[in-house]
PAZA-653243 format. One record per residue: residue number from 1; x, y, z of N, C-alpha, C in turn; chain. Coordinates in Angstrom, 3 decimals, m for minus. Atoms other than C-alpha are relative to their C-alpha. Layout:
# residues N
[r NUM,[X,Y,Z],[X,Y,Z],[X,Y,Z],"A"]
...
This chain:
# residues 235
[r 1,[1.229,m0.670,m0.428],[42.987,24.800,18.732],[m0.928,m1.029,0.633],"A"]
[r 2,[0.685,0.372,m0.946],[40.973,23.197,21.253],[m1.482,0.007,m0.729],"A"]
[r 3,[1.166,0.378,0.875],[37.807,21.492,19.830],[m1.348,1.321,0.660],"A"]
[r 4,[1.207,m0.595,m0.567],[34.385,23.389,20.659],[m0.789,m1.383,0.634],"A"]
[r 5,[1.007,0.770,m0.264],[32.249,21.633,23.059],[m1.314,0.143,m0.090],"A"]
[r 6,[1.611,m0.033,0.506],[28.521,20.644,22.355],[m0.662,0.444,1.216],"A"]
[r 7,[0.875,m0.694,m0.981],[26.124,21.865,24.968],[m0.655,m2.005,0.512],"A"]
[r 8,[1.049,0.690,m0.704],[24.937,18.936,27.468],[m1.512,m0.324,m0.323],"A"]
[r 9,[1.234,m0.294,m0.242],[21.634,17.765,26.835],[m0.080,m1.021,0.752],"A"]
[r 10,[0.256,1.303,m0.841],[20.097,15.377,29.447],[m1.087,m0.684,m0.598],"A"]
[r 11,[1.007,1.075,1.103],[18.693,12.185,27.957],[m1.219,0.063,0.172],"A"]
[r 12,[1.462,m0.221,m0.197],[14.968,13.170,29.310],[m0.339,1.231,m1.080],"A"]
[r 13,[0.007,m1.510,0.942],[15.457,16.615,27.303],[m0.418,m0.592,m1.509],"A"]
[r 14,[m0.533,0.373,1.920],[16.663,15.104,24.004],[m1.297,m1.012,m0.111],"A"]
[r 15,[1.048,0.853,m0.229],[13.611,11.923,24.807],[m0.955,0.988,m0.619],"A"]
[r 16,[0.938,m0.683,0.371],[11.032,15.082,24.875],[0.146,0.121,m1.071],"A"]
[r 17,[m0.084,m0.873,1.640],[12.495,16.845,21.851],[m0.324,m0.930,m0.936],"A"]
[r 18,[0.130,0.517,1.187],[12.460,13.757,19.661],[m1.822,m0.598,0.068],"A"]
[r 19,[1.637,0.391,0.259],[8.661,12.795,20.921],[m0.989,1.434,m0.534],"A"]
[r 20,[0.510,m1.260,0.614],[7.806,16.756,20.116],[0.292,0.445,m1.412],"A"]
[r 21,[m0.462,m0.871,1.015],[8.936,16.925,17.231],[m0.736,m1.253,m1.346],"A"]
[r 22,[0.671,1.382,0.841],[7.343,13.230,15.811],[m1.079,0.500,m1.356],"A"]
[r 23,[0.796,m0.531,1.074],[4.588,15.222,14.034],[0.468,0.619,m1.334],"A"]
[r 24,[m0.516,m1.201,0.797],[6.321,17.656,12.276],[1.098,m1.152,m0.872],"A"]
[r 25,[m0.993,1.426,0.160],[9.224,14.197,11.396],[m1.652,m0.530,m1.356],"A"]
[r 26,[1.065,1.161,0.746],[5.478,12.376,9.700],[m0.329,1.119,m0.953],"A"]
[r 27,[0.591,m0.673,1.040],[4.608,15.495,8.159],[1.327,0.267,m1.211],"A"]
[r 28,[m1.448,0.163,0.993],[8.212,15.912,6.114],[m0.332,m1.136,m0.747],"A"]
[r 29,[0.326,1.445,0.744],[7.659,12.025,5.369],[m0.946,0.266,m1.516],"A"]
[r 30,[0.831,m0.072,0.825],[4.642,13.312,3.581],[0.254,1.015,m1.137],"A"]
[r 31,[m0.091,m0.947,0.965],[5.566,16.099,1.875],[1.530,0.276,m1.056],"A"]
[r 32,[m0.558,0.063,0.947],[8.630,14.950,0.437],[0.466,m0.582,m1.474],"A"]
[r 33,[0.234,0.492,1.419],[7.632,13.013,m2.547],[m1.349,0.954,m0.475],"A"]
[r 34,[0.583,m0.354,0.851],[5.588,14.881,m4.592],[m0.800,m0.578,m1.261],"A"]
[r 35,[1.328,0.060,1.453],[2.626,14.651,m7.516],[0.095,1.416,m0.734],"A"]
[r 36,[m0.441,m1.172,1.294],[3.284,16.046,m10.759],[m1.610,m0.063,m0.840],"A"]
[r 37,[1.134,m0.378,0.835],[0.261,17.001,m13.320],[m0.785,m1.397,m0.196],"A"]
[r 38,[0.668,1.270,0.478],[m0.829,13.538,m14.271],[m0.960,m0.517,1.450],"A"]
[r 39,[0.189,0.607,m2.108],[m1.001,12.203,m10.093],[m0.936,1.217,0.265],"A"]
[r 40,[0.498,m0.784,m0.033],[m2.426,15.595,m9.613],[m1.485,0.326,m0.746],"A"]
[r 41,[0.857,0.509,0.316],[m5.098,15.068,m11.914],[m0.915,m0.671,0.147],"A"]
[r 42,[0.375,1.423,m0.220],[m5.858,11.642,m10.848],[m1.230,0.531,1.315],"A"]
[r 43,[0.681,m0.463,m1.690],[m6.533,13.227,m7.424],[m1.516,0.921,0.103],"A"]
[r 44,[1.088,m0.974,m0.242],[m8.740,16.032,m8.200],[m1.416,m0.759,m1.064],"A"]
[r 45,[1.067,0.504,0.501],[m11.052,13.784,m10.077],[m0.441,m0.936,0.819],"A"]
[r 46,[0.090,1.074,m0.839],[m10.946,11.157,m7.497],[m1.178,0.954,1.296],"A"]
[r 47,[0.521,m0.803,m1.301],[m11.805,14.006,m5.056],[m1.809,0.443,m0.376],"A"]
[r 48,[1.362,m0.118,0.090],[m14.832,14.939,m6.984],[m0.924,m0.776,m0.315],"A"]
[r 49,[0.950,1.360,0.431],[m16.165,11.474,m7.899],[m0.076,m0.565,1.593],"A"]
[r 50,[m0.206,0.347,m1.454],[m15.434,11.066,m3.578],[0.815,m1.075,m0.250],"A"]
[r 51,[m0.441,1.489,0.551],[m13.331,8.335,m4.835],[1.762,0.229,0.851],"A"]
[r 52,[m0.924,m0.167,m0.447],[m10.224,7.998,m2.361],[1.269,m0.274,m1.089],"A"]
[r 53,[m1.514,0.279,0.925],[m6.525,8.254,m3.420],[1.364,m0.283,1.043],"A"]
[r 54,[m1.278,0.021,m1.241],[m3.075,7.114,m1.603],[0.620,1.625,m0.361],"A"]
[r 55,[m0.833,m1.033,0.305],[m0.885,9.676,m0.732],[1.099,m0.176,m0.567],"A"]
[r 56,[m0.983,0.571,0.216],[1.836,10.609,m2.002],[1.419,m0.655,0.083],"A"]
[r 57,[m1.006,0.503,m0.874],[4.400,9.361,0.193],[m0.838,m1.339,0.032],"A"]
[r 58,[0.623,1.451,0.108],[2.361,5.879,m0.003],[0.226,m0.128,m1.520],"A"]
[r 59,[m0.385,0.081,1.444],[2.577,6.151,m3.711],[1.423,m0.079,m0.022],"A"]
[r 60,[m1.570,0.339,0.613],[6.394,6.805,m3.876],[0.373,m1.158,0.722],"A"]
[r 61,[0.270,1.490,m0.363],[6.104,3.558,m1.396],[m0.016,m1.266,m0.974],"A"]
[r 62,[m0.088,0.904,0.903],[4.891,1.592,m3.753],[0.819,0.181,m1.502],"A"]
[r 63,[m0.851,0.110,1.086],[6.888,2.444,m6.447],[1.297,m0.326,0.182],"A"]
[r 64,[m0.911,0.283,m0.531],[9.683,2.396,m4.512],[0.270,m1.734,m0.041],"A"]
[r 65,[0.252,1.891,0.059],[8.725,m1.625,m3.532],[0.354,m0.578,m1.340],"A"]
[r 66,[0.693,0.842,1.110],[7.498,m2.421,m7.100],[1.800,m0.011,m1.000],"A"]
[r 67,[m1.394,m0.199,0.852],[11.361,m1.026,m8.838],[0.759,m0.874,0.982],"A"]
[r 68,[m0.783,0.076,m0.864],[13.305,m2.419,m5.581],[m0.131,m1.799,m0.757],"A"]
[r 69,[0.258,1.303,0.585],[11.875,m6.157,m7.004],[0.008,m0.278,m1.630],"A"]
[r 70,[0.078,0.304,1.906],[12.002,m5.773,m10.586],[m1.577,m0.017,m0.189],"A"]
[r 71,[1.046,0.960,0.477],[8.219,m6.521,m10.579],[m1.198,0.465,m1.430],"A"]
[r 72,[0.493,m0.525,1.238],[6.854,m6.795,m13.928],[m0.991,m0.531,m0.073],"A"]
[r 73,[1.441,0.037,0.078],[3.360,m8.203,m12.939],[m0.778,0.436,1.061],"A"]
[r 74,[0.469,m0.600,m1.328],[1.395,m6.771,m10.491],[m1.620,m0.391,0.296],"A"]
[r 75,[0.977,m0.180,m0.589],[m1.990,m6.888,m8.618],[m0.700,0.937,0.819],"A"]
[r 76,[0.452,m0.976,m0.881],[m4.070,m4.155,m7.513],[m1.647,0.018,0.427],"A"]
[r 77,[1.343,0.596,m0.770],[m7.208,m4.509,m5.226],[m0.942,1.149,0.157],"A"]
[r 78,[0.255,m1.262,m0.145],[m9.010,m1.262,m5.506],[0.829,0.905,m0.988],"A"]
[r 79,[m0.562,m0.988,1.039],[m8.599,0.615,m8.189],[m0.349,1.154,m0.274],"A"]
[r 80,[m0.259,m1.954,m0.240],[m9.524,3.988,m7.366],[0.156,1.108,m0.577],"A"]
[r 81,[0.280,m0.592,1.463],[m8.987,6.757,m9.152],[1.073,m0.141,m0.792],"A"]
[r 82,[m1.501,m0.040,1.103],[m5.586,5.676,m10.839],[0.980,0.141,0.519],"A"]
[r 83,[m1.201,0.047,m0.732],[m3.200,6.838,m8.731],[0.940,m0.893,0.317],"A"]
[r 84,[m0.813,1.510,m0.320],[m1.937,3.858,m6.912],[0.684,m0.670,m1.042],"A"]
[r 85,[m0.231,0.896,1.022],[m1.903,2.334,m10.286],[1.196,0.511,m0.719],"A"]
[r 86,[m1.565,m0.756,0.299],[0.349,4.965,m11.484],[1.179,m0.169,0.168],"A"]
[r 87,[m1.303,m0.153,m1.293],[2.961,4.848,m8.727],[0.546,m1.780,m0.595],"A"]
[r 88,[m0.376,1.476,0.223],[3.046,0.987,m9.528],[0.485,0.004,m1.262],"A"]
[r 89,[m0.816,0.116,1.298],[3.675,1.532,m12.982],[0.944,0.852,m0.748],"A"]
[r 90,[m0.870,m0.958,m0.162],[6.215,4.247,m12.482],[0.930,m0.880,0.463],"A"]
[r 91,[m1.313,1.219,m0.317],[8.372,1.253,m10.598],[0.020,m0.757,m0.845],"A"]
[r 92,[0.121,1.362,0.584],[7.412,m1.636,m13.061],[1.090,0.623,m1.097],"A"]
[r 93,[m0.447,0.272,1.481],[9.658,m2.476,m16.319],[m0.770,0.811,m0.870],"A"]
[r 94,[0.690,m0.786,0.854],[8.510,m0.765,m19.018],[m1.011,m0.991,m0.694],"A"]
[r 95,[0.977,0.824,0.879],[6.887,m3.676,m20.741],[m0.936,m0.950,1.103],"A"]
[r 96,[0.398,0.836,m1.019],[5.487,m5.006,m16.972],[m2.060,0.700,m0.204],"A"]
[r 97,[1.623,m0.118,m0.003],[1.372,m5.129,m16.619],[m0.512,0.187,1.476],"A"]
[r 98,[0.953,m0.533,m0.732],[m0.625,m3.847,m13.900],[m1.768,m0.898,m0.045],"A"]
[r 99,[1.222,0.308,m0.070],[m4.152,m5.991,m13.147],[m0.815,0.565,0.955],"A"]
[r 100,[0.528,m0.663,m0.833],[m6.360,m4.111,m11.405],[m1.185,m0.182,0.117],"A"]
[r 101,[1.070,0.524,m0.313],[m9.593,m5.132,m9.760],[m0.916,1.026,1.024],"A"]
[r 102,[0.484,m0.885,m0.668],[m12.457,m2.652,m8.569],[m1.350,m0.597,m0.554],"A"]
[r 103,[0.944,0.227,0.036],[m16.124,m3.613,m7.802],[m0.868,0.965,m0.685],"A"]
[r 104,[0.870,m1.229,0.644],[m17.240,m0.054,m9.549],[0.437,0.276,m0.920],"A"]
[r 105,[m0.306,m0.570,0.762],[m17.105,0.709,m12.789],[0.154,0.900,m0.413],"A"]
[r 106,[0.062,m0.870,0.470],[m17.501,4.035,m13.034],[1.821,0.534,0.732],"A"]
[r 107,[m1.312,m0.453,m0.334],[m13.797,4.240,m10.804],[1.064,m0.941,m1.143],"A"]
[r 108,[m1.317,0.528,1.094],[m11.820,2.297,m13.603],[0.160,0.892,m1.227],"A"]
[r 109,[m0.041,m0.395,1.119],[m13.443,4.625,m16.066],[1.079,1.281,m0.061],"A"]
[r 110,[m1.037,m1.550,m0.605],[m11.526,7.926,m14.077],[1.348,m0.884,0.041],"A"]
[r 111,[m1.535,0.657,m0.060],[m8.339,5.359,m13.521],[0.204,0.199,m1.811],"A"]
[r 112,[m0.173,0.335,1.641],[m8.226,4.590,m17.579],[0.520,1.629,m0.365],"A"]
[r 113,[m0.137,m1.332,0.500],[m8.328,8.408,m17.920],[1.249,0.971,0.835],"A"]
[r 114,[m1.371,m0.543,m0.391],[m5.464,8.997,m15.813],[1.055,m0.762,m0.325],"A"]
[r 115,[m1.090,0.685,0.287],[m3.810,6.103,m16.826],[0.775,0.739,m1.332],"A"]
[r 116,[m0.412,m0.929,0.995],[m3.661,7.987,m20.075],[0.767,1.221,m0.030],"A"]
[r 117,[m0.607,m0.653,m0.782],[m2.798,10.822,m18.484],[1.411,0.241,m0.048],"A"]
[r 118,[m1.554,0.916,m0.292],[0.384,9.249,m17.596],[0.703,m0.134,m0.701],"A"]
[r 119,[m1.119,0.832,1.184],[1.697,7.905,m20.839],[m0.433,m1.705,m0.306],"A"]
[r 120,[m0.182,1.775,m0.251],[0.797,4.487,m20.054],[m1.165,m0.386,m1.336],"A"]
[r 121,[0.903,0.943,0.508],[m0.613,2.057,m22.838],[m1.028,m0.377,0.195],"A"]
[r 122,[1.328,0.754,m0.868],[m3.531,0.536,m22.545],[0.246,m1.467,0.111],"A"]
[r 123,[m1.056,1.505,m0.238],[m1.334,m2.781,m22.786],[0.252,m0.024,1.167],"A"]
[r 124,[m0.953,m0.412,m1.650],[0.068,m1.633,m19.366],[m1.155,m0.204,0.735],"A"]
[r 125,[1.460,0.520,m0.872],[m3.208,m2.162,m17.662],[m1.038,m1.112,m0.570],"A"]
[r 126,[1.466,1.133,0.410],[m5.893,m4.966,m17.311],[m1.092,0.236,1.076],"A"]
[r 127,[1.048,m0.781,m0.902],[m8.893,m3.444,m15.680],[m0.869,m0.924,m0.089],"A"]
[r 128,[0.861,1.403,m0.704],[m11.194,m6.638,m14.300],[m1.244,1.054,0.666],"A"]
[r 129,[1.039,m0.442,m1.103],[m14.532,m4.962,m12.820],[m0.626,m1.618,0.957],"A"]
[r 130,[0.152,1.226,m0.787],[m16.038,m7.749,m9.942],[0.299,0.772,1.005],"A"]
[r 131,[m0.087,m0.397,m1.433],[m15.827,m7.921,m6.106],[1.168,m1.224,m0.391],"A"]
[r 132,[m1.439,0.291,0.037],[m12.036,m9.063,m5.717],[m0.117,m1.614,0.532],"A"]
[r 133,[0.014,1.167,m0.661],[m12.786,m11.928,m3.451],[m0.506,m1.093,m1.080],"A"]
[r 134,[0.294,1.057,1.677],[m14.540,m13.722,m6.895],[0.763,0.298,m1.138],"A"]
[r 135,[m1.144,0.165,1.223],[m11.979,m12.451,m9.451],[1.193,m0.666,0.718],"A"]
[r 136,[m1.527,0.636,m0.709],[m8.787,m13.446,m7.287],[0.599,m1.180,m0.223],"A"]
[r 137,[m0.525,1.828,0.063],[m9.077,m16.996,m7.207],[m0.046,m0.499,m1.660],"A"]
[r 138,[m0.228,0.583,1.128],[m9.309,m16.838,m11.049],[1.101,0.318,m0.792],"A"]
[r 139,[m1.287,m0.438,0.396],[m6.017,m15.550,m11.552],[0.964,m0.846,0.670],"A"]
[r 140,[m1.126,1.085,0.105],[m2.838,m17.588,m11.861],[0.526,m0.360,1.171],"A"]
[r 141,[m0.692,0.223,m1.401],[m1.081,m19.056,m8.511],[1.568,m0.079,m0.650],"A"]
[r 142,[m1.491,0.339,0.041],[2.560,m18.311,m7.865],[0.546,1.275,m1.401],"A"]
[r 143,[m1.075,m0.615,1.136],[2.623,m15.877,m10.917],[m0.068,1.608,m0.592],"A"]
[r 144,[0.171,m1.149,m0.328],[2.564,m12.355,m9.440],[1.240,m0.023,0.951],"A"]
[r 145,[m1.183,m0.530,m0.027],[5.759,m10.109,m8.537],[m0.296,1.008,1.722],"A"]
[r 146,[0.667,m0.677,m0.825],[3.173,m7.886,m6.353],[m1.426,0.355,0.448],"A"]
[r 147,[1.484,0.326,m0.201],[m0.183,m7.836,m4.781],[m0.385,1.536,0.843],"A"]
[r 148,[0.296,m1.467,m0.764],[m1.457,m3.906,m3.420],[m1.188,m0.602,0.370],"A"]
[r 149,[1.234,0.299,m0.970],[m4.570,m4.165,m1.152],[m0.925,1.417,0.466],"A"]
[r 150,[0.994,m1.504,m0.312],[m6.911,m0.960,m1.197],[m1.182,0.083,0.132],"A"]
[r 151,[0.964,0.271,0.543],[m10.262,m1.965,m1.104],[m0.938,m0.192,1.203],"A"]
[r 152,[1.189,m0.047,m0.981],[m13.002,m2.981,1.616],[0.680,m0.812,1.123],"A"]
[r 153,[m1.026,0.464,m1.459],[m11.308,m3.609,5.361],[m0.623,m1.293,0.330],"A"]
[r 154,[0.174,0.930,m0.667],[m13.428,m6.003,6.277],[0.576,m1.710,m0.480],"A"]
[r 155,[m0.345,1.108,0.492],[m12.075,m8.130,3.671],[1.242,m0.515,m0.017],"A"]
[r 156,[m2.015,0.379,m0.106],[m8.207,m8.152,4.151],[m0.080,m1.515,m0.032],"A"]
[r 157,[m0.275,1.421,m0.552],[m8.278,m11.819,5.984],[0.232,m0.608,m2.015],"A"]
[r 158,[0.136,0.925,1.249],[m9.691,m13.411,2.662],[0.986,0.523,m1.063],"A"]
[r 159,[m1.291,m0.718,1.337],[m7.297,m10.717,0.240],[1.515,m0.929,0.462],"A"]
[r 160,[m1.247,0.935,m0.281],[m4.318,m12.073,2.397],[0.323,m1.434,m0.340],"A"]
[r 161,[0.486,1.322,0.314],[m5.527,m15.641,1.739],[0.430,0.166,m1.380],"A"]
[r 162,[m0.392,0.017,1.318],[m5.395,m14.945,m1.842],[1.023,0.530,m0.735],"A"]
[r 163,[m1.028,m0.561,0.405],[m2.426,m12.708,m2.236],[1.470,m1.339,m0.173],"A"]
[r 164,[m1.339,1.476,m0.666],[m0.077,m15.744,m0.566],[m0.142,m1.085,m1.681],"A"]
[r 165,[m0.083,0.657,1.024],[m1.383,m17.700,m3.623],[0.196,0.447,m1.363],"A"]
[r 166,[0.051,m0.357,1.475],[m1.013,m15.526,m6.394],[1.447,0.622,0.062],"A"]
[r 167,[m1.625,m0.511,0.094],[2.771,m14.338,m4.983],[0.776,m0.929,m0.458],"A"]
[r 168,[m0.832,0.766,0.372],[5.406,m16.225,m6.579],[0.989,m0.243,1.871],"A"]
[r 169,[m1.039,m0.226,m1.029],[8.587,m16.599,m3.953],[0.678,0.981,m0.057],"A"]
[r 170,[m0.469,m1.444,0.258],[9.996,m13.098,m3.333],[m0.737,1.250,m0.081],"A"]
[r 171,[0.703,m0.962,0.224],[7.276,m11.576,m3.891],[m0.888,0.877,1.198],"A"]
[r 172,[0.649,m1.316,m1.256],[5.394,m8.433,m1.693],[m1.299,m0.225,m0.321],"A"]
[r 173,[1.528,m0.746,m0.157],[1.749,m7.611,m0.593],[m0.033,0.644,0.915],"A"]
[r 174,[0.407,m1.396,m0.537],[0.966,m4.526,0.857],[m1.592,0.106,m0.006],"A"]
[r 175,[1.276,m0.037,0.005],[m1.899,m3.700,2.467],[0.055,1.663,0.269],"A"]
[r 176,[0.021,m1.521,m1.026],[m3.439,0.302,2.997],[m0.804,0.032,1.047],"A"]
[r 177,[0.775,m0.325,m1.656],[m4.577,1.868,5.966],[m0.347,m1.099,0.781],"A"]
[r 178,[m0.131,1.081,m1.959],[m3.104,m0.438,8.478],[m0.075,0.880,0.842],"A"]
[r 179,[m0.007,m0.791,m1.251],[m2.449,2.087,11.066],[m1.549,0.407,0.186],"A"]
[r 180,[1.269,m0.008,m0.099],[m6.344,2.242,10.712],[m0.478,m0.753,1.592],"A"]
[r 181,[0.339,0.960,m0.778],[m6.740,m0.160,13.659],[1.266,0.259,0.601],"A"]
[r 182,[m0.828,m0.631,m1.651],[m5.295,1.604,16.966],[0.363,m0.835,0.801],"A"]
[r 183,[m1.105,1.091,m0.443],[m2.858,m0.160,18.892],[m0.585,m0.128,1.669],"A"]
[r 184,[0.776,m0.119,m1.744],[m5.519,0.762,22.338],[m0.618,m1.390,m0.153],"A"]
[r 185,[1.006,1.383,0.008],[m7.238,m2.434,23.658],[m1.540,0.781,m0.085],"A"]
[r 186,[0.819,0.337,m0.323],[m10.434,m3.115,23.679],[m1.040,0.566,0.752],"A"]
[r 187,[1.038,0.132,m1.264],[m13.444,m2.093,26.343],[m1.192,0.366,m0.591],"A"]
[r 188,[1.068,0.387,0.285],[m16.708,m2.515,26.323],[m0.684,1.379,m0.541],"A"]
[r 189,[0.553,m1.438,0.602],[m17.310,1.084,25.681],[0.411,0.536,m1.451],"A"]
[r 190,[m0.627,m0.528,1.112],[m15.036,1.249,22.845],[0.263,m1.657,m0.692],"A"]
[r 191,[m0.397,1.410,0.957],[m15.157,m2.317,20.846],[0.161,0.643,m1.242],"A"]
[r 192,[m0.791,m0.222,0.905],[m13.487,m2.217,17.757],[m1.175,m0.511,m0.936],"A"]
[r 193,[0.528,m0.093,1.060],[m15.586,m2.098,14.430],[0.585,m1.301,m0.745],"A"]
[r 194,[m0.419,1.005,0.277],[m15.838,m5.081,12.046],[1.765,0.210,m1.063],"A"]
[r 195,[m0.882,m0.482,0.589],[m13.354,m3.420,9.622],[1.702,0.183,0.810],"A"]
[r 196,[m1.171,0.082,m0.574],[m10.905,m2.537,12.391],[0.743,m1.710,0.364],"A"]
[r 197,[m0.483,1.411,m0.672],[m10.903,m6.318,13.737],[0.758,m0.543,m1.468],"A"]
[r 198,[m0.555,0.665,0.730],[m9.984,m7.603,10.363],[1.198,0.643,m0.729],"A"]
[r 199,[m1.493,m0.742,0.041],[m6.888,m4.862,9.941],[0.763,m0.773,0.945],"A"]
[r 200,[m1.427,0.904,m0.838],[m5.460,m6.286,13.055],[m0.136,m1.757,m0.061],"A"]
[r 201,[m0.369,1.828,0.529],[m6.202,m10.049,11.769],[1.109,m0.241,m0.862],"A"]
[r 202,[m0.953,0.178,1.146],[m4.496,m9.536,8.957],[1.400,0.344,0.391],"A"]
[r 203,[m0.964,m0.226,m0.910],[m1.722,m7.809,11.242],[0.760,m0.872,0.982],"A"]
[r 204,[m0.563,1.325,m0.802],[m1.316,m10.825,13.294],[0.387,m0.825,m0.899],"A"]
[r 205,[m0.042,1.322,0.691],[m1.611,m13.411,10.733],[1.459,0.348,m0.666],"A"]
[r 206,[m1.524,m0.474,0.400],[1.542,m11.276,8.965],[0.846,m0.709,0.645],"A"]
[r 207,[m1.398,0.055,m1.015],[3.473,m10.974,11.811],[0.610,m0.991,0.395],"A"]
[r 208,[0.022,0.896,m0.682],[2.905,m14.398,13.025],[0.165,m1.028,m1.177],"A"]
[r 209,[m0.111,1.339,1.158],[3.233,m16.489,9.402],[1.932,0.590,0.170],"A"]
[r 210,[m1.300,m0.273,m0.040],[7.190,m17.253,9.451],[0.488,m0.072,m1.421],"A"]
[r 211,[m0.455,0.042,1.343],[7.000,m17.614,5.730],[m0.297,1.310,m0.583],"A"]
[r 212,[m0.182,m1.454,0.556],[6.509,m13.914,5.274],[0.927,1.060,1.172],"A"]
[r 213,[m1.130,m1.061,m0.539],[9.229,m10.774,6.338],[m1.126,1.162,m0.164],"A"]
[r 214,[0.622,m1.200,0.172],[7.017,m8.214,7.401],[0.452,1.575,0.259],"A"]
[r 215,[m0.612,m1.064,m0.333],[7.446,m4.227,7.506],[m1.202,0.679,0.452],"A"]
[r 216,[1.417,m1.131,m0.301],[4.535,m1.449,8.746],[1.119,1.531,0.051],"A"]
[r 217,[m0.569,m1.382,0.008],[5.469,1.785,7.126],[m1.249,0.954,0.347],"A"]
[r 218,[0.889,m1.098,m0.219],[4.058,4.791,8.599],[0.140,1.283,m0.997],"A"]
[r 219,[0.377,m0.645,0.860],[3.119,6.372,5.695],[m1.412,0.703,m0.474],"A"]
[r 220,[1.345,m0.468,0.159],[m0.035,8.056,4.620],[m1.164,m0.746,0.769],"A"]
[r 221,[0.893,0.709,m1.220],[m2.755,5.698,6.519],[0.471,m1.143,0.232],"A"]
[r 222,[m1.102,0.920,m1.035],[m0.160,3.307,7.379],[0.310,m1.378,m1.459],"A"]
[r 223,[m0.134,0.703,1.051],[1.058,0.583,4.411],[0.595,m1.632,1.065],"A"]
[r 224,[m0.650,1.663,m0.576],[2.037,m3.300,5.919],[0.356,m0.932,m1.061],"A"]
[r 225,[m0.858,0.806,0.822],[3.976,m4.937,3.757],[0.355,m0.929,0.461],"A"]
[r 226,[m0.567,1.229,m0.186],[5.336,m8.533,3.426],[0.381,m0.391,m0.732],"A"]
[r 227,[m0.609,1.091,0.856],[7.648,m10.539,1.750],[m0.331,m1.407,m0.271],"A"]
[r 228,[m0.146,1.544,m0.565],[7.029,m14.093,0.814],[1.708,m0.696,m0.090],"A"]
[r 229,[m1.466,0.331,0.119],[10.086,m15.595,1.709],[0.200,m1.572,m1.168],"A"]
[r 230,[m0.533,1.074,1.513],[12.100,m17.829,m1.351],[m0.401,m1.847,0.460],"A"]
[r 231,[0.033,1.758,m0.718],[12.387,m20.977,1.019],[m1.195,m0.289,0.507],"A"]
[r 232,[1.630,0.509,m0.302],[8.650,m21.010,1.964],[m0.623,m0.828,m1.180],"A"]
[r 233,[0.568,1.204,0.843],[6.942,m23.919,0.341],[m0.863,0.226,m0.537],"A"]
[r 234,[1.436,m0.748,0.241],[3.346,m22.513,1.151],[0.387,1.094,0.791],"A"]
[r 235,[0.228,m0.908,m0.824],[2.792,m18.986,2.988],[m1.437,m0.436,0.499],"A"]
């Protein structure tokens, strides 16, 4: 029996279809990890304290990362309403710790209450209040698994600065809402905000340090990840 043939498409056709169809491709992305009661929780308290939350396709991200490394210490820069923190300690070891650093206290008090939520210990978290850029440098060099980055844009440069020193070798930092900072140049009508300039600093400085393996997932407001690589001395 004589195979069936496929129908011709011409490579401009099939080009359109896969750029028409890109949206509908990002929106799947998003809607196929899911939030169960706890995450769900997290959110609708976050939502009414205005207190942002990753999605959850950025969440199964980082959990994804945090199990893919084993990592049983972590760093989180923005601690929000819990969520994030969740997702991270949904990948970690069971006996791995979570430090989490947020300039507002009243968002650690809604994290704590979802951490609970969750299942999680209160062993499993170390909730630091401070502005990150003065707790950072008082935490250990070299002896972190993972470093998350959620917190005030303008500050990436200096978070990156401090992530590199608190990663061991092997270890990831992720930053959110990279895709924040549009890939258009420049003009005088449209200059870029201080916040945007220091997304794409931190975007260069990635891309361009050879002692980190970078990735940019397009995920919820865009995640940039990096490896420090084993054979790097310093990043």
């Amino acid at each position: 029996m004589e195979p069936a043939r496929r129908p011709h498409i011409h490579p401009h056709h099939a080009r359109e279809a896969i750029i028409a169809s890109r949206d509908e491709t990002l929106a799947y992305i998003e809607q196929y990890a899911t939030e169960d009661a706890p995450l769900s929780s997290a959110r609708e308290a976050g939502q009414h304290a205005h207190v942002p939350c990753v999605s959850a396709a950025s969440g199964a991200a980082l959990r994804f990362l945090a199990a893919a490394i084993g990592a049983r210490s972590a760093v989180e820069v923005g601690t929000g309403c819990g969520s994030s923190g969740i997702w991270l300690l949904r990948g970690m070891p069971a006996d791995a710790i979570l430090t989490s650093v947020d300039v507002e206290p009243e968002y650690q008090e809604i994290a704590k209450d979802a951490y609970r939520r969750a299942g999680f210990t209160t062993n499993r978290t170390r909730l630091i209040q401070g502005r990150a850029l003065d707790v950072l440098p008082r935490l250990t060099d070299a002896a972190y698994d993972m470093v998350f980055i959620d917190a005030a844009r303008t500050e990436y440069p200096g978070y990156l600065t401090e992530s590199l020193r608190l990663l061991r070798p092997g270890g990831i930092v992720v930053f959110n809402n990279a895709l924040e900072a549009a890939p258009l140049s420049d003009s005088p009508l449209s200059a870029s905000d201080a916040a945007t300039a220091a997304i794409r600093e931190v975007g260069r400085l990635i891309r361009e340090n050879e002692a980190l393996i970078p990735l940019l997932l397009p995920v919820g407001e865009g995640l940039l990840a990096a490896i420090r690589s084993h054979d790097a001395e310093e990043a």
